[in-house]
MILOVEX-916577 format. One record per residue (C-alpha): x, y, z; residue in three letters. Coordinates in Angstrom, 2 decimals, padded with zeros to 5 digits. Example, Ala and Ser with C-alpha at 12.3 -4.5 7.8 and 13.67 -1.06 7.14 Angstrom:
<rs>
+---------+---------+---------+-----+
|      px |      py |      pz |  aa |
+---------+---------+---------+-----+
|  012.30 | -004.50 |  007.80 | ALA |
|  013.67 | -001.06 |  007.14 | SER |
+---------+---------+---------+-----+
</rs>
This chain:
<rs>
+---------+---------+---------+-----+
|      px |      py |      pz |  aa |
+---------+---------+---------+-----+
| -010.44 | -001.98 | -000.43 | UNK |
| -011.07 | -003.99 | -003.37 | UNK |
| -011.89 | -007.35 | -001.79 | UNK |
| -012.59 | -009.28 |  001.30 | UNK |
| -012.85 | -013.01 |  002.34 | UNK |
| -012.49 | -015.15 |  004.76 | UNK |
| -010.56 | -018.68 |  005.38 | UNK |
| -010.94 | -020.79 |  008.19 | UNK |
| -010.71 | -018.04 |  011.22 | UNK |
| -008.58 | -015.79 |  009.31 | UNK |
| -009.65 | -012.55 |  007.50 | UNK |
| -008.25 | -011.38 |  004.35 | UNK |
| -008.44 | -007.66 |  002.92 | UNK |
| -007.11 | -007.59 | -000.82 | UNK |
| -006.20 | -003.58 | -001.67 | UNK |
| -005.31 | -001.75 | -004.79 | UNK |
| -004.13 |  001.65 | -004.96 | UNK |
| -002.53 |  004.16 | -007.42 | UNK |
|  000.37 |  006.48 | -006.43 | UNK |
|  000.51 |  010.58 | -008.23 | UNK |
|  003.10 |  012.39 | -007.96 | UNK |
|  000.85 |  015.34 | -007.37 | UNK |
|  004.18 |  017.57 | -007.36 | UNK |
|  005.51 |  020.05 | -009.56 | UNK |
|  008.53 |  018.21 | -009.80 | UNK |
|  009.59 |  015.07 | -011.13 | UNK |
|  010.61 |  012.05 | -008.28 | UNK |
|  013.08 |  009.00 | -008.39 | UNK |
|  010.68 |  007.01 | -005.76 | UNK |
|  007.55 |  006.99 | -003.56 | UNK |
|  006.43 |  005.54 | -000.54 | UNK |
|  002.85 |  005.41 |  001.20 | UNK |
|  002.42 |  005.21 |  004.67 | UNK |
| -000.76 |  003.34 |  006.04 | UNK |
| -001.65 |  003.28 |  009.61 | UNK |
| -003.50 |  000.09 |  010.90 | UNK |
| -005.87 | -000.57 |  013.53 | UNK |
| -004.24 | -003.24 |  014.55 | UNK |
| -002.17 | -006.42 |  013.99 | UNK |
| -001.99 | -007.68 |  010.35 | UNK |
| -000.06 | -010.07 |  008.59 | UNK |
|  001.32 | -009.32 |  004.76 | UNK |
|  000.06 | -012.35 |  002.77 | UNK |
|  000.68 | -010.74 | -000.68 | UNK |
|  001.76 | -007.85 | -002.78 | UNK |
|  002.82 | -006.43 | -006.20 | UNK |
|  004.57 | -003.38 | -007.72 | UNK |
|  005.54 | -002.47 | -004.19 | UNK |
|  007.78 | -003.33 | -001.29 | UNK |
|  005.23 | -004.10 |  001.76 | UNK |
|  006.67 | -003.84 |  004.99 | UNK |
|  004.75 | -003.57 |  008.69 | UNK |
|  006.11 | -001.84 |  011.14 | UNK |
|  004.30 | -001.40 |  014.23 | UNK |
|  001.33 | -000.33 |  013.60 | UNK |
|  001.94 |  001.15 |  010.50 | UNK |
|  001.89 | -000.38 |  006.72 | UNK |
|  004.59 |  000.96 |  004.44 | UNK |
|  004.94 |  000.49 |  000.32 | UNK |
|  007.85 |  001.71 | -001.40 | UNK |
|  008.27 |  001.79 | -004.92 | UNK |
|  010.41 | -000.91 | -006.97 | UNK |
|  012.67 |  000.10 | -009.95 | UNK |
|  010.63 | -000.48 | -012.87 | UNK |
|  007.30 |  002.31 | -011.21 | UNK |
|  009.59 |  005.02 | -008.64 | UNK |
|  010.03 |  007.58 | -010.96 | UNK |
|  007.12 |  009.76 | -011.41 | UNK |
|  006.89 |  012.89 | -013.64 | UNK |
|  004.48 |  016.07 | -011.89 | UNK |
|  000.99 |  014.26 | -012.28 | UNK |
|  002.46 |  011.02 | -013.54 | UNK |
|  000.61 |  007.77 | -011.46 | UNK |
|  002.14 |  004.51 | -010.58 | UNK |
| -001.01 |  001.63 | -011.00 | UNK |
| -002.10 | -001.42 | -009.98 | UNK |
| -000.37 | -001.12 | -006.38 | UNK |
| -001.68 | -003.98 | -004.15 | UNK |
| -001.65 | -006.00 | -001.42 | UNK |
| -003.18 | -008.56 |  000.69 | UNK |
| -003.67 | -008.17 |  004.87 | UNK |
| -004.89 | -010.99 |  006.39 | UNK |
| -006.26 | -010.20 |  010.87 | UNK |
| -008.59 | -008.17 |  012.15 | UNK |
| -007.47 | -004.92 |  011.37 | UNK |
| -007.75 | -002.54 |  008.80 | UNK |
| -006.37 |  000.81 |  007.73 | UNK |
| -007.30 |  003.88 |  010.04 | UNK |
| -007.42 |  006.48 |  007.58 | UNK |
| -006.20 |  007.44 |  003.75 | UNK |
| -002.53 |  007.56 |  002.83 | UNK |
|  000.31 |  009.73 |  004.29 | UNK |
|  002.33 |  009.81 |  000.64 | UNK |
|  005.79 |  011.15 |  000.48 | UNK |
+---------+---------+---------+-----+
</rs>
């Protein structure tokens, strides 16, 4: 987590991540898997599709950062959650 605040009776959780391709082959496209402790809402995000599903917290890549040579990383990945909940544990990357 990079940052916290919070406004009025809502908390926000600002996170920025980088994505490896820690393969031995090159891929087209990436997506993390996050699972959450418990309800969020997406305020924000950048170089990723952020979607919620249940309690989980998907980010897919976008056109311009999906493909990834073996060892190649994708930056400056974020988002912003704003609730009570955070992330359970590290990434599920596929």
């Amino acid at each position: 987590m990079a940052d916290q605040w919070e406004a009025g009776d809502q908390k926000f959780f600002h996170y920025v991540i980088t994505v490896t391709n820690k393969g031995d082959s090159a891929v087209t496209s990436w997506n993390v898997r996050l699972p959450l402790s418990g309800a969020v809402t997406i305020s924000d995000s950048w170089n990723a599709t952020v979607s919620i599903d249940g309690a989980e917290l998907t980010l897919d890549s976008v056109s311009y950062n999906g493909a990834l040579a073996p060892q190649a990383t994708a930056q400056d990945i974020g988002f912003i959650l704003s609730g009570n909940a955070l992330p359970n544990s590290g990434p599920i990357t596929s």
